[in-house]
Structures are given as structure tokens and as C-alpha cells.
KOLFILO-871651 format. One line per field, with one value per atom (N, C-alpha, C): residue number from 1; z, x, y; residue in three letters; atom name. Coordinates in steps of 0.001 Angstrom, whole numbers, plus 500000, padded with zeros to 6 digits. Example, Ala and Ser with C-alpha at 12.3 -4.5 7.8 and 13.67 -1.06 7.14 Angstrom:
! residues 2
resi = (1	1	1	2	2	2);
pz = (507800	507800	507800	507080	507140	507870);
px = (513190	512300	513200	512850	513670	512900);
py = (494310	495500	496700	497750	498940	500030);
resn = (ALA	ALA	ALA	SER	SER	SER);
name = (N	CA	C	N	CA	C);
***
This chain:
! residues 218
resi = (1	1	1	2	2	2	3	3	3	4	4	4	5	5	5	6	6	6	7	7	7	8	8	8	9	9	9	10	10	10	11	11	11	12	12	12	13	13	13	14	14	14	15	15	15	16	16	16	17	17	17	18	18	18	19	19	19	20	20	20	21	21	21	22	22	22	23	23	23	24	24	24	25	25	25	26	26	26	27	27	27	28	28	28	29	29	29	30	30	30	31	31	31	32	32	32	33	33	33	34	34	34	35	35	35	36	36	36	37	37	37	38	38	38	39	39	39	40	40	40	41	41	41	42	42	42	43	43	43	44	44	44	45	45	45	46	46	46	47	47	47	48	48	48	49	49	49	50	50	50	51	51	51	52	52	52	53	53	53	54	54	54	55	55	55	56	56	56	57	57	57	58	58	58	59	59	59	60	60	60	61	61	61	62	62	62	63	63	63	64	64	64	65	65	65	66	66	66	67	67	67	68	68	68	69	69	69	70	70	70	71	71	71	72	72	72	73	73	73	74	74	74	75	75	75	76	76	76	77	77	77	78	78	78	79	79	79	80	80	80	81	81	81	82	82	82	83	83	83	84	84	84	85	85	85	86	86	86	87	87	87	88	88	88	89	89	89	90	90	90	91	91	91	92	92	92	93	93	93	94	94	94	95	95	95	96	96	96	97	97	97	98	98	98	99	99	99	100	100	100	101	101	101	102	102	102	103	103	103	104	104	104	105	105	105	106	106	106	107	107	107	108	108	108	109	109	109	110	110	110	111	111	111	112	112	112	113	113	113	114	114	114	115	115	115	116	116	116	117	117	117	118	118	118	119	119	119	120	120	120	121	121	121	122	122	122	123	123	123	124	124	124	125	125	125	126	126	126	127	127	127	128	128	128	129	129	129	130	130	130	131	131	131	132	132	132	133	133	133	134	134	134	135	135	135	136	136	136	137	137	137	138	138	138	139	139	139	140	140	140	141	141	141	142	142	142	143	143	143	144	144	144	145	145	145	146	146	146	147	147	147	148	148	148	149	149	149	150	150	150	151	151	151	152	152	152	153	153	153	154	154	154	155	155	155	156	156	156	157	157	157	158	158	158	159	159	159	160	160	160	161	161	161	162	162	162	163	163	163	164	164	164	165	165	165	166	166	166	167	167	167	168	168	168	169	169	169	170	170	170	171	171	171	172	172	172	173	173	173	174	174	174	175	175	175	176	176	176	177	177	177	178	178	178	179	179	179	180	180	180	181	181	181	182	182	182	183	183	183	184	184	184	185	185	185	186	186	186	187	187	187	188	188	188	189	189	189	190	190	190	191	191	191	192	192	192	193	193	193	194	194	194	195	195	195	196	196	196	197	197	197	198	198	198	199	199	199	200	200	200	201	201	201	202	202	202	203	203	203	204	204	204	205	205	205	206	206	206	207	207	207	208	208	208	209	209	209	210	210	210	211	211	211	212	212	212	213	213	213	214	214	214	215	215	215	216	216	216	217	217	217	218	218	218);
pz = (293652	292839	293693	295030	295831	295801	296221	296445	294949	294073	292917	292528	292397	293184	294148	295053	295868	295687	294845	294619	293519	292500	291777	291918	293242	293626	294290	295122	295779	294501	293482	292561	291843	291780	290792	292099	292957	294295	294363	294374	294173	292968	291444	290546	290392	291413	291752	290953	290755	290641	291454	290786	291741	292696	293810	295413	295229	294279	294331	292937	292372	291607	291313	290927	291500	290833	291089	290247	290308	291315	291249	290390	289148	288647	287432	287489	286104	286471	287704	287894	287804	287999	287536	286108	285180	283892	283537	283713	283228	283821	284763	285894	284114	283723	282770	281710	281440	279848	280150	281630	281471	282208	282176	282425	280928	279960	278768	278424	277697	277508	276626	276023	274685	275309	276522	277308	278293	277859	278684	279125	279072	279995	279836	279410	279313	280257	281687	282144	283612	284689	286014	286501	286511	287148	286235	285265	284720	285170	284619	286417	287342	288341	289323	289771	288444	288944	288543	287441	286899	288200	288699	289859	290991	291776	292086	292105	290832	290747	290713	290339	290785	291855	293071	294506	294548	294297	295476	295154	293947	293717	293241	294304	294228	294276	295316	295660	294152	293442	292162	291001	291640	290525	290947	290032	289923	290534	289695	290199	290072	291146	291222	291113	291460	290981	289810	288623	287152	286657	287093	286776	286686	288228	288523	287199	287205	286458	285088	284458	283238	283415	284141	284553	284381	284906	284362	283189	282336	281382	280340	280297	279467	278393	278879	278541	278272	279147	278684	277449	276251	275444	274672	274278	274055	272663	271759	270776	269933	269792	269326	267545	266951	265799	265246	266144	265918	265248	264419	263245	264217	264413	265008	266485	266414	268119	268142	267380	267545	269139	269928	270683	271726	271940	272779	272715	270915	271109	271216	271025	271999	273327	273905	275778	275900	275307	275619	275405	274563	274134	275105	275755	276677	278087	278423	279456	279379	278470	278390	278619	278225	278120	279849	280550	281698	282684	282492	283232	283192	281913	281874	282804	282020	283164	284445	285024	286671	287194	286020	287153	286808	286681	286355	285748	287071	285792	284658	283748	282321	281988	282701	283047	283102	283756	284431	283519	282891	282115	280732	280710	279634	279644	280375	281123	281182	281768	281948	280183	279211	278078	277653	277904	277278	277571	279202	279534	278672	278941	278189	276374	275895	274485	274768	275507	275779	275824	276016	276342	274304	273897	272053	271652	272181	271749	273346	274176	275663	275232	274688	274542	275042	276125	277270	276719	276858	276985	278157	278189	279642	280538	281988	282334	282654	281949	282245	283204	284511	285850	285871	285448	285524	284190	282959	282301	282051	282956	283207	283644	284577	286272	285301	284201	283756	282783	282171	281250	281947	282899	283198	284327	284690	285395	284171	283062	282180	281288	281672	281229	281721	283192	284497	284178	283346	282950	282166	281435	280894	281896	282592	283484	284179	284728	285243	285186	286176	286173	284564	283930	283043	282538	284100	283766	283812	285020	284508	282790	282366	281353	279680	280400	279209	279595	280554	280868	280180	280356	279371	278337	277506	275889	275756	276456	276030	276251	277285	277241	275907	275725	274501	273400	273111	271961	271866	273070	272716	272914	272919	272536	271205	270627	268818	268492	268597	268798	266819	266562	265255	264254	264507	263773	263489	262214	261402	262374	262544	263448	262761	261106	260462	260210	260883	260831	262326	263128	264604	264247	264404	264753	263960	262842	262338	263001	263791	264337	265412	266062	267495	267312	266444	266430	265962	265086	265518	266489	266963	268613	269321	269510	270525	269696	268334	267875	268139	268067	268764	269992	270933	272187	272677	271646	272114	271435	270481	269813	271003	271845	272767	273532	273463	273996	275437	276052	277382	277576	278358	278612	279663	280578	281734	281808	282545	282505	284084	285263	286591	287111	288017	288275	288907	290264	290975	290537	289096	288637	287353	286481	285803	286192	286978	287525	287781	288488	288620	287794	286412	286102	284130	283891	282294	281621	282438	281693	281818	282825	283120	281507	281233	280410	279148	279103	277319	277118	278155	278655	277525	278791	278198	276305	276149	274878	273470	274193	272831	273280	274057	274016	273035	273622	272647	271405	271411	269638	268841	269827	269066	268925	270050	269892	268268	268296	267186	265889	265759	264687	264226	265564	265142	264979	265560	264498	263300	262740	261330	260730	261219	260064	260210	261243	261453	260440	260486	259588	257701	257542	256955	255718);
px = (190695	191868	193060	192970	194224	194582	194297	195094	196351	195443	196248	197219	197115	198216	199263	198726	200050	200903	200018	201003	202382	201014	202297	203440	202898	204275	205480	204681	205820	206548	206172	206641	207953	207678	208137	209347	209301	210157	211171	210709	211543	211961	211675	212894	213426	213722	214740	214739	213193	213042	214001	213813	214651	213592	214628	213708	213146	213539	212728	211508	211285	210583	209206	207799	206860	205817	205986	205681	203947	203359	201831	200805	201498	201102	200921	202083	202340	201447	200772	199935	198643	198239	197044	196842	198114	197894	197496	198375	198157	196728	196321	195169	193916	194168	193267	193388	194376	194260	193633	193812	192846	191669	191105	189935	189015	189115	189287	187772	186621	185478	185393	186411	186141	186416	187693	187578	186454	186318	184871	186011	187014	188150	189563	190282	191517	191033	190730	190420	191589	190425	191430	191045	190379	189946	190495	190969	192055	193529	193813	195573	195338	194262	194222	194420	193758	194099	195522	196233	196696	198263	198037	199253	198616	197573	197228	197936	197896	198686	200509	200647	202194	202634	201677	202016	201750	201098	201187	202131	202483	203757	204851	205111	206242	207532	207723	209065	209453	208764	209070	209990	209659	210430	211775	212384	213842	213682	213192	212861	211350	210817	209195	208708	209425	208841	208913	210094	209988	208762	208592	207415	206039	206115	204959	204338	205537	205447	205297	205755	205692	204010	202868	202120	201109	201548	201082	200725	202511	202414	201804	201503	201289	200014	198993	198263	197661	198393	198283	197900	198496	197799	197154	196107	194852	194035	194185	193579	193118	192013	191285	191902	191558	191305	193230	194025	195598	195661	196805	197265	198267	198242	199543	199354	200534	200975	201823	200766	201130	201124	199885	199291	200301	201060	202222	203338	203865	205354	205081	203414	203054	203288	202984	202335	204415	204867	206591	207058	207136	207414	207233	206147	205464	206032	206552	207147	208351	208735	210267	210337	209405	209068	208688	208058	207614	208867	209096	210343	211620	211560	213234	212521	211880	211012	211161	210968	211406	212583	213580	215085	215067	214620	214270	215532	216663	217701	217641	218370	218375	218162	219176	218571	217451	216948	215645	213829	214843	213867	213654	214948	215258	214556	214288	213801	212176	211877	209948	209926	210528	210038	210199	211282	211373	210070	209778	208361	206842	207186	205921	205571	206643	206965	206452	207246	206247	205231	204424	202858	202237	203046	202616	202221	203187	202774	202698	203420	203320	204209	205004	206172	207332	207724	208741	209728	210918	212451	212552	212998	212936	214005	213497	214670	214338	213269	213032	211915	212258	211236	209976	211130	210372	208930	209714	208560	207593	207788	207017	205829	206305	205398	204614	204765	203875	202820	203762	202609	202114	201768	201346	199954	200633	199297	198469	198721	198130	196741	197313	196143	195791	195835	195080	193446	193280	191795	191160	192144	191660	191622	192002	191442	190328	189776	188775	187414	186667	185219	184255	183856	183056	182087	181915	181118	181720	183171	184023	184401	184922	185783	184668	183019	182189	182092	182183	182211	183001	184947	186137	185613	185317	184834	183775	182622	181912	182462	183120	183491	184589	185714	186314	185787	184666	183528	183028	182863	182761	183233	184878	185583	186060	185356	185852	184198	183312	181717	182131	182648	183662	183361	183727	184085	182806	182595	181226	181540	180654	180372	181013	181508	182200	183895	183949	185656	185870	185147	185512	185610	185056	184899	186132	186386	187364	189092	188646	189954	190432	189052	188998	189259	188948	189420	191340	191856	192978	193957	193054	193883	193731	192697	192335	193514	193648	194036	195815	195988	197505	197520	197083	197385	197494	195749	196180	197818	198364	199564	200510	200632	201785	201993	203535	203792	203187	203081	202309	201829	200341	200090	200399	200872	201329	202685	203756	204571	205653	205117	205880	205247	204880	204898	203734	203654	202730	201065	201088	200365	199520	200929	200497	200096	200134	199599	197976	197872	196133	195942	196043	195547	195293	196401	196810	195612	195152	193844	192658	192222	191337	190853	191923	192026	192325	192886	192884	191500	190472	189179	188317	188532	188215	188262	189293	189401	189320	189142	188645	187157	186868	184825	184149	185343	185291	185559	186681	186457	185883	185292	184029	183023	182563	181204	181387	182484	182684	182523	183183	182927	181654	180892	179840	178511	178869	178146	178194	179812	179939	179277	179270	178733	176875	176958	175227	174721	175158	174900	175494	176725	177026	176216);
py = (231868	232146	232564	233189	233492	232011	231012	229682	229726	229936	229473	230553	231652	232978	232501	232127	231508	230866	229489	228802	229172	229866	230491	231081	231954	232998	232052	230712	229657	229375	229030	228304	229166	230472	230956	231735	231366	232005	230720	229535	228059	228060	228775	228638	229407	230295	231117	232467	233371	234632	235512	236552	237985	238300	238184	238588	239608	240498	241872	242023	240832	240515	240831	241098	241507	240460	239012	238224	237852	238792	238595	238871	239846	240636	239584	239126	237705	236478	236690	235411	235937	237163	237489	237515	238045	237929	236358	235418	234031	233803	234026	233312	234180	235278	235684	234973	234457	234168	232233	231596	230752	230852	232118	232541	232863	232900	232909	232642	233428	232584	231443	231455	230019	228730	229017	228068	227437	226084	224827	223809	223334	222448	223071	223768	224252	225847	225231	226196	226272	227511	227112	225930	225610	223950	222743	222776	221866	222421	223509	223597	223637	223604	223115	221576	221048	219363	219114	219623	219358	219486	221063	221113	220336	219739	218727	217506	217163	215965	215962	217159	217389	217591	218103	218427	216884	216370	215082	213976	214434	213468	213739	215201	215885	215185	214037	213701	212755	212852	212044	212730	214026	214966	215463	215960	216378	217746	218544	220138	220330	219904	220144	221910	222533	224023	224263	223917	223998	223636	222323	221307	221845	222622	223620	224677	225283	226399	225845	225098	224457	224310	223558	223029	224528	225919	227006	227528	227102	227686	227007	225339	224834	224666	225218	225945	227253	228250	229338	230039	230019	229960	228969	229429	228650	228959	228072	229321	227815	226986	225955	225952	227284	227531	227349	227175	227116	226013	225544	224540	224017	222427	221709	222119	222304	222398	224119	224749	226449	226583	226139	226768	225942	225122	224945	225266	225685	226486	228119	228509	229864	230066	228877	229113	229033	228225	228157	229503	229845	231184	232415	232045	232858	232788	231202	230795	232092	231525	232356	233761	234381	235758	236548	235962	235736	235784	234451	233729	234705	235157	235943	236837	237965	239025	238962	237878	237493	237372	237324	237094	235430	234963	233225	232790	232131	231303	230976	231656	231304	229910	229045	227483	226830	227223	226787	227703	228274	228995	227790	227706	226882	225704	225259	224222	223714	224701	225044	225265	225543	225836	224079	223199	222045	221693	221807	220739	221033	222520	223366	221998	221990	221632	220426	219436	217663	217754	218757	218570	218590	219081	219006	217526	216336	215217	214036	214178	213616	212411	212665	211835	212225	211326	211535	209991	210905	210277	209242	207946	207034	208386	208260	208689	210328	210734	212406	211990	211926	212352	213499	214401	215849	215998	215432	215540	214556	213120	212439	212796	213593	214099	214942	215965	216972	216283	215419	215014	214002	212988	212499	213011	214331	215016	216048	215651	216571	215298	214534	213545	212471	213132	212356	212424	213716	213448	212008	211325	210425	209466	209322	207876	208291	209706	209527	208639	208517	207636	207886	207160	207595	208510	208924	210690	211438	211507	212625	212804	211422	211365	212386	211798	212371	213869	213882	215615	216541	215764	216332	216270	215299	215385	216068	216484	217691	218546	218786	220009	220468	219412	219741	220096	219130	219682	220825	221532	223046	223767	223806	224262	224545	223145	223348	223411	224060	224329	224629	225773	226119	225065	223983	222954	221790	221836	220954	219490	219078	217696	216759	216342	215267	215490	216874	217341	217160	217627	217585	215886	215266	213706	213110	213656	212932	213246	214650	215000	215104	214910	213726	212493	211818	210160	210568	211312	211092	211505	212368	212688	211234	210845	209321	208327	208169	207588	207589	208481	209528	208886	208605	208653	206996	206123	204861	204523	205139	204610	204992	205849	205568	204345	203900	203061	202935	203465	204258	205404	205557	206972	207529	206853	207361	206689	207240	206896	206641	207348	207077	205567	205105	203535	204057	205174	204899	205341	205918	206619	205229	204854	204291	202811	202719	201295	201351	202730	202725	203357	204338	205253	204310	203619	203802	202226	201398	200646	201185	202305	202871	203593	204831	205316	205318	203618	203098	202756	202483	202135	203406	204657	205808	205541	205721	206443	205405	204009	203264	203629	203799	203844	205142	205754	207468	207366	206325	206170	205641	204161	203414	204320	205729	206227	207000	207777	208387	207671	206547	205824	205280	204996	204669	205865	207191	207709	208536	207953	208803	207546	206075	205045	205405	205878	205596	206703	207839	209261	208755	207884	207824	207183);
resn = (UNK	UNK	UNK	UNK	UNK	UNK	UNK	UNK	UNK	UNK	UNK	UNK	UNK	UNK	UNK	UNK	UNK	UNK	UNK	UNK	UNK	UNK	UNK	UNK	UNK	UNK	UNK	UNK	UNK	UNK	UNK	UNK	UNK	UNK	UNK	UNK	UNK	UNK	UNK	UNK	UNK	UNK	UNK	UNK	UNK	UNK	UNK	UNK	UNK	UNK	UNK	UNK	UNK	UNK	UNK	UNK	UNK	UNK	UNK	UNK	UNK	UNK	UNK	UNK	UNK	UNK	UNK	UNK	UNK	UNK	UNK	UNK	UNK	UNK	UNK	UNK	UNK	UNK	UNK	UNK	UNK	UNK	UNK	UNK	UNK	UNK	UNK	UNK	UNK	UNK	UNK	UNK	UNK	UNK	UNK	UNK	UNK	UNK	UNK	UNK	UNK	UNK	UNK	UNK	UNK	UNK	UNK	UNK	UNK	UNK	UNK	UNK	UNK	UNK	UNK	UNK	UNK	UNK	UNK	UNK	UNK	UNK	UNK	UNK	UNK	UNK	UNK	UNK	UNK	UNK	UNK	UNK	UNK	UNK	UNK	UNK	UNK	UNK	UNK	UNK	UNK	UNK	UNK	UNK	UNK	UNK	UNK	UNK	UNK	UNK	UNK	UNK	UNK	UNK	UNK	UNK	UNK	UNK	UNK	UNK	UNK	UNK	UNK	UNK	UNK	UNK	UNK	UNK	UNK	UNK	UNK	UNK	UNK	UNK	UNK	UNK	UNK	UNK	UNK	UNK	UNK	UNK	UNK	UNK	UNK	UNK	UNK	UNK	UNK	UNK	UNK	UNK	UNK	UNK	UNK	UNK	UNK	UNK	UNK	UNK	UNK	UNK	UNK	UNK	UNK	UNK	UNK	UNK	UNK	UNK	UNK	UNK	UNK	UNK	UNK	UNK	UNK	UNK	UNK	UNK	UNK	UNK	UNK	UNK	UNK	UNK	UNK	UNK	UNK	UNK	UNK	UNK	UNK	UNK	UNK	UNK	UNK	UNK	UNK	UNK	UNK	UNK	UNK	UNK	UNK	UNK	UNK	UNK	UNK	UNK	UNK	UNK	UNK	UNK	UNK	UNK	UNK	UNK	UNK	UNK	UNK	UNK	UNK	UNK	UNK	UNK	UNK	UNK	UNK	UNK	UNK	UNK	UNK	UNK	UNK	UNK	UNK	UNK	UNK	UNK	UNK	UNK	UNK	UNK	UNK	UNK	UNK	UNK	UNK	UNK	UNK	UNK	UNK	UNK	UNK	UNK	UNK	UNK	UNK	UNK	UNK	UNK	UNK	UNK	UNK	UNK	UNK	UNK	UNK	UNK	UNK	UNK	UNK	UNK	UNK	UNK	UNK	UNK	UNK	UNK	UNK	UNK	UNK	UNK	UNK	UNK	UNK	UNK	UNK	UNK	UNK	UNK	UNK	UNK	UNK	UNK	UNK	UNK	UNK	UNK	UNK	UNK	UNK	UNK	UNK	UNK	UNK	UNK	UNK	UNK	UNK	UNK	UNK	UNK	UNK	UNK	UNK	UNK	UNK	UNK	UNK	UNK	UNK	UNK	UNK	UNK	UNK	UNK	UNK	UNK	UNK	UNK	UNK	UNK	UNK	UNK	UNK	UNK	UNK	UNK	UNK	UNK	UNK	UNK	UNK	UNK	UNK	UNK	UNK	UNK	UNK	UNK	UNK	UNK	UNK	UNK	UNK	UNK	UNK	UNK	UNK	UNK	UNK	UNK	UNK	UNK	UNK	UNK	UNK	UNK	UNK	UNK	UNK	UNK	UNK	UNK	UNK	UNK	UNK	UNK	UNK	UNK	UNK	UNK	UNK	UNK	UNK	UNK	UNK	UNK	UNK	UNK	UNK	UNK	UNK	UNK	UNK	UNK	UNK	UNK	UNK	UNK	UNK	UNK	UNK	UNK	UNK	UNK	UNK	UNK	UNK	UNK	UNK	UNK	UNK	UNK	UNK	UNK	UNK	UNK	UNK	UNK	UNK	UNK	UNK	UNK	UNK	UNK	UNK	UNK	UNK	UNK	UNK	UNK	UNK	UNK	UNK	UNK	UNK	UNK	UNK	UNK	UNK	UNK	UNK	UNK	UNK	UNK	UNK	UNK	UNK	UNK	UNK	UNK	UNK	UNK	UNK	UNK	UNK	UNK	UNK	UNK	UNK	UNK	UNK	UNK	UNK	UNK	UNK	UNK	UNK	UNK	UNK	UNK	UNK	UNK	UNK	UNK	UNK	UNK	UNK	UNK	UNK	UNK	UNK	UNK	UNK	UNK	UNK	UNK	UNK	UNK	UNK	UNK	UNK	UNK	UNK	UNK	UNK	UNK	UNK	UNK	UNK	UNK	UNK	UNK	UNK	UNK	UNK	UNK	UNK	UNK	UNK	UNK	UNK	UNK	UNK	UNK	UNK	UNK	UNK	UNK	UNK	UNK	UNK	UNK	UNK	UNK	UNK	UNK	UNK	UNK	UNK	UNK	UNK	UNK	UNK	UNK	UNK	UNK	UNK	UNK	UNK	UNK	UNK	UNK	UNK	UNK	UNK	UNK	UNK	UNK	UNK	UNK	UNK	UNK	UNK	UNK	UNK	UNK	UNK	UNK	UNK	UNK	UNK	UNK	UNK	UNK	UNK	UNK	UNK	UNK	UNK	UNK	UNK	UNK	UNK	UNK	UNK	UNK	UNK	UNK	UNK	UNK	UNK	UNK	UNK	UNK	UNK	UNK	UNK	UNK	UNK	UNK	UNK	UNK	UNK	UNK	UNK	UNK	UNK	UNK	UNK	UNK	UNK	UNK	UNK	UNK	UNK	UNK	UNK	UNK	UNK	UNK);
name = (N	CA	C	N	CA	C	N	CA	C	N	CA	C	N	CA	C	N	CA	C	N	CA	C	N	CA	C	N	CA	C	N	CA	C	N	CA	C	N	CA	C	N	CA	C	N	CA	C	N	CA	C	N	CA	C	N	CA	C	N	CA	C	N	CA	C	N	CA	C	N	CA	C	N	CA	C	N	CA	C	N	CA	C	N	CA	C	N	CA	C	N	CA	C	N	CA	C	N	CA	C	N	CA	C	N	CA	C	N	CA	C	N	CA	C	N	CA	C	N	CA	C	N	CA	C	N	CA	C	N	CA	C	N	CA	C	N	CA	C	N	CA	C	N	CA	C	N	CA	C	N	CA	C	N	CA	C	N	CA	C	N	CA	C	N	CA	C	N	CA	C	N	CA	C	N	CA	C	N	CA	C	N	CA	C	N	CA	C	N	CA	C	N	CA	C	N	CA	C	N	CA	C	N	CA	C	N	CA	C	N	CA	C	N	CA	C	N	CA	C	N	CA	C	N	CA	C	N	CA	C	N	CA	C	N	CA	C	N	CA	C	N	CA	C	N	CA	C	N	CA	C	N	CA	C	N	CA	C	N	CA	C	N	CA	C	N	CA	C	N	CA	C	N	CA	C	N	CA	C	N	CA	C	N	CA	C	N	CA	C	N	CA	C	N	CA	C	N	CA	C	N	CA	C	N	CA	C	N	CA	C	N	CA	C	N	CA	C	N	CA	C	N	CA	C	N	CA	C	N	CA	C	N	CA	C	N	CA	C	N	CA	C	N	CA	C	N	CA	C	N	CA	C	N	CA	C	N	CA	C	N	CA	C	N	CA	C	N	CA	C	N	CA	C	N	CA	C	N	CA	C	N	CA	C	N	CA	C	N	CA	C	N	CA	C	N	CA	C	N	CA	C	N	CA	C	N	CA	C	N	CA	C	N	CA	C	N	CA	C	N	CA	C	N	CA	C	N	CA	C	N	CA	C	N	CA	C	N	CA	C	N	CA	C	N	CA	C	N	CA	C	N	CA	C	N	CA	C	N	CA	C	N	CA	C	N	CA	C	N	CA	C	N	CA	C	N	CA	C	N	CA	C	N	CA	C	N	CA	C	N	CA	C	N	CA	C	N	CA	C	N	CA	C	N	CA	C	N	CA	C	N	CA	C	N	CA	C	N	CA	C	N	CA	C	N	CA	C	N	CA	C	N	CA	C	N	CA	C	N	CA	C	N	CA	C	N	CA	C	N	CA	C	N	CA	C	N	CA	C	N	CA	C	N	CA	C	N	CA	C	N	CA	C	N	CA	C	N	CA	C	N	CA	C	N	CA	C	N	CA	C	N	CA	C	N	CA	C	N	CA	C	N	CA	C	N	CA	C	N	CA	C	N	CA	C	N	CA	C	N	CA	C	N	CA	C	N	CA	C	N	CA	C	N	CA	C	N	CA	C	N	CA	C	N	CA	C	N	CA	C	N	CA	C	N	CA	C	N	CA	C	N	CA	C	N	CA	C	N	CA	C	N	CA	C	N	CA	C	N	CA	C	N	CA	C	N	CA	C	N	CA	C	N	CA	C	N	CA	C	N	CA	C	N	CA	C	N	CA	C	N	CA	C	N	CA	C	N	CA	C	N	CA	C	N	CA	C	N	CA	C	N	CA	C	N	CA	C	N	CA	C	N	CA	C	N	CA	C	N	CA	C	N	CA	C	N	CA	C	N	CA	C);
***
């Protein structure tokens, strides 16, 4: 967890916190809330990949430390049992709260809360770099190899553990269903070229499995 501390403090030192700031304290808090037991993938090992994929394709972005920090906050809060997209105009909310706390250009505060918000549906404006880069490293999980990809979906599954097996399934198929409808799931060139048939791959297989066992039970 120091790695991921660090980076935070780089990050939050590049969007221009107060030098006299004491911003470690705000990364141990966040580093807890996705330490979280209900969390099985909205964990630290999902922002880890997730700023992963933003460091390495940093020069793509406009303000790669916003990006960062957005990439923090965007999960932060976490709460399965939330209606809609509570649990992303929370973790924004939270950005802001944080961010001012630090000295954090009002700007740029402003900012990490827009990206925080794209992650509700991953629908990016042509032309926004920055929130390309976030949402596109936010569902780098879906192109993974076929055991990664079954790994994410169990693990999501018990996250909603909560939820009767014919409501989960029906509200998993319209998330999958949500996502094949984007015009694209990835959206920078060097990403979506290897990453976006892989992962339409993924998520019709996930939706045929689903379908076929509400008909098989059905």
C-alpha cells in the first residue's frame, strides 16, 4: 500500500495542493474505504490497474494528475445496495470535499468531479482526452483473457451476494446490455484497437450464459 500512497501524494502535489497540505492522511482514509469487506473487485487491486493503465498512457492525457485522482476517487464510495448511480455522484461529492480540503484549484477540483461523474454511464464527449483515458482504464477489465474476465464477474456476484439469483441476472444482463449499446467501449486508438473486440467477446458470452440459465431454470 506505500506504492499506492505515493502515488497519491504525486498526484495530488501535480494538481496543485497547498505545499503545506498534509495529504497522507486523505490517502489512508480513501486506501480504507477501498479496503472495505463487501468489496471482492471494487477493491485496491482494481485502482491499481486502473492507475496502471493511466500511467502508461499518460502522454494521451490533457492533465494526467486530475485523471489520477479522479481514478481514486471513482470508486471510493461503494455501497452495492445504492439506486442508479448514487454511488458515483457520492465518490464526486467526496472528490470535492477532499480536494477543496487540500488547497486543490477550485478548477481542477471541478474537474476530477466531472471525470468522477463519466464513470456513472462511460459516455465520453469526442474530443475529451482526459475522460477517455479514465473510462477507458476503468473497463480495461473487460477485455481481459477469459479467466480473468470470469474472475471480475464472480467477483461482482458477490458483491451483490444480497441479491436473489433471478434479480441479480436480470440486472446484470442490463448492465452488459448498457455497455454492448455504446457506440464504443473504448475510446483512445491505442487501447481500442487491441482491447474493444476482445471485450464485446467478453460480454456477449456473459450475456448468453445469463440468458441461458434463466431459460434453463425457467
Amino acid at each position: 500500500m506505500i506504492d499506492l500512497l505515493d502515488r497519491w501524494r504525486t498526484a495530488v502535489r501535480g494538481a496543485g495542493a497547498s505545499p503545506d497540505a498534509s495529504s497522507g492522511g486523505a490517502g489512508e482514509q480513501l486506501l480504507g474505504r477501498w479496503r472495505e469487506p463487501h468489496r471482492h473487485y471494487h477493491t485496491p487491486a482494481h485502482l491499481t490497474a486502473v492507475l496502471d493503465v493511466v500511467d502508461e498512457h499518460a502522454d494521451l492525457a490533457g492533465q494526467v494528475d486530475l485523471v489520477r485522482l479522479a481514478a481514486w476517487f471513482h470508486d471510493a464510495v461503494y455501497d452495492p445496495r445504492a439506486p442508479g448511480y448514487a454511488n458515483e455522484h457520492d465518490s464526486a461529492a467526496l472528490a470535492d470535499e477532499v480536494l477543496t480540503g487540500l488547497g486543490v484549484p477550485a478548477s481542477s477540483v471541478s474537474e476530477v468531479r466531472r471525470l468522477v461523474l463519466l464513470t456513472a454511464g462511460h459516455a465520453v464527449a469526442p474530443g475529451d482526452r482526459d475522460g477517455a483515458l479514465l473510462c477507458d482504464a476503468d473497463l480495461a477489465v473487460l477485455a481481459t483473457p477469459a479467466a480473468g474476465y470470469q474472475r471480475y464477474a464472480a467477483a461482482i456476484r458477490r458483491e451483490y451476494a444480497h441479491v436473489p439469483e433471478p434479480a441479480f441476472r436480470a440486472g446484470r444482463a442490463a448492465v452488459l446490455t448498457g455497455l454492448l449499446a455504446l457506440p464504443a467501449l473504448f475510446r483512445l486508438p491505442p487501447l481500442a484497437g487491441r482491447w474493444e473486440e476482445p471485450a464485446r467477446d467478453n460480454l456477449r458470452r456473459e450475456l448468453a450464459a445469463l440468458s441461458g440459465e434463466s431459460e434453463d431454470e425457467g
